[in-house]
C-alpha positions, 0 to 999 in steps of 0.5 A: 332607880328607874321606875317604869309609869305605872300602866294605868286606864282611864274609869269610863274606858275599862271593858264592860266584861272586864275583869276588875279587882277591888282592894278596899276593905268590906264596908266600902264594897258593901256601900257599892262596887263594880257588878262581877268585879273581884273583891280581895281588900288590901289587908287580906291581898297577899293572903288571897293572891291565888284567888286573883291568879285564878281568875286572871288565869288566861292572862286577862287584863286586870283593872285594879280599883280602890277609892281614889287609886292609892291603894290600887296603885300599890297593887297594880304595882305589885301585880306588874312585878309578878308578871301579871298584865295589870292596870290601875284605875286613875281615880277609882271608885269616885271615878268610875261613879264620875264618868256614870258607870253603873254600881251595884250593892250586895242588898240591892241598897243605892250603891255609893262610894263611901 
């Protein structure tokens, strides 16, 4: 089979006001995530998908996000099946802290990638 690349975008160039989801599981995003970003863990994706409809509703571009970009990548993947404009953030969170975008926590701890 033929397999299209998977689309993917560099961590400093996603939009300020776009839409991120991130897959990794509770206690990475409690150590620090993507101010306004959508927080759907991989385990719990498929189950919560209309949440991810809802918010990408108005065909927005969605930038999916995990630590490194395995995980996300599994899901831009499935996203772009269903007709959804996604793409995978290359490197994730390690990535997005590399290039200097800004964190945030929950408790207004220092956010961090864990």
């Amino acid at each position: 089979m033929n397999f299209a690349p998977l689309p993917s975008v560099d961590a400093a160039q996603v939009p300020l006001d776009g839409l991120v989801l991130d897959v990794r599981e509770n206690d990475e995003w409690a150590a620090g995530h993507v101010e306004g970003a959508l927080h759907i863990p991989m385990s719990d994706f498929v189950a919560r998908f209309g949440e991810l409809t809802e918010a990408a509703g108005d065909g927005r571009r969605v930038h999916v996000m995990c630590r490194v970009g395995g995980r996300s990548a599994q899901v831009t993947q499935y996203l772009v099946q269903q007709g959804i404009d996604a793409v995978n953030i290359d490197g994730g969170m390690l990535a997005w802290d590399g290039a200097g975008r800004p964190m945030v926590t929950d408790d207004g701890a220092s956010a961090f990638v864990l």
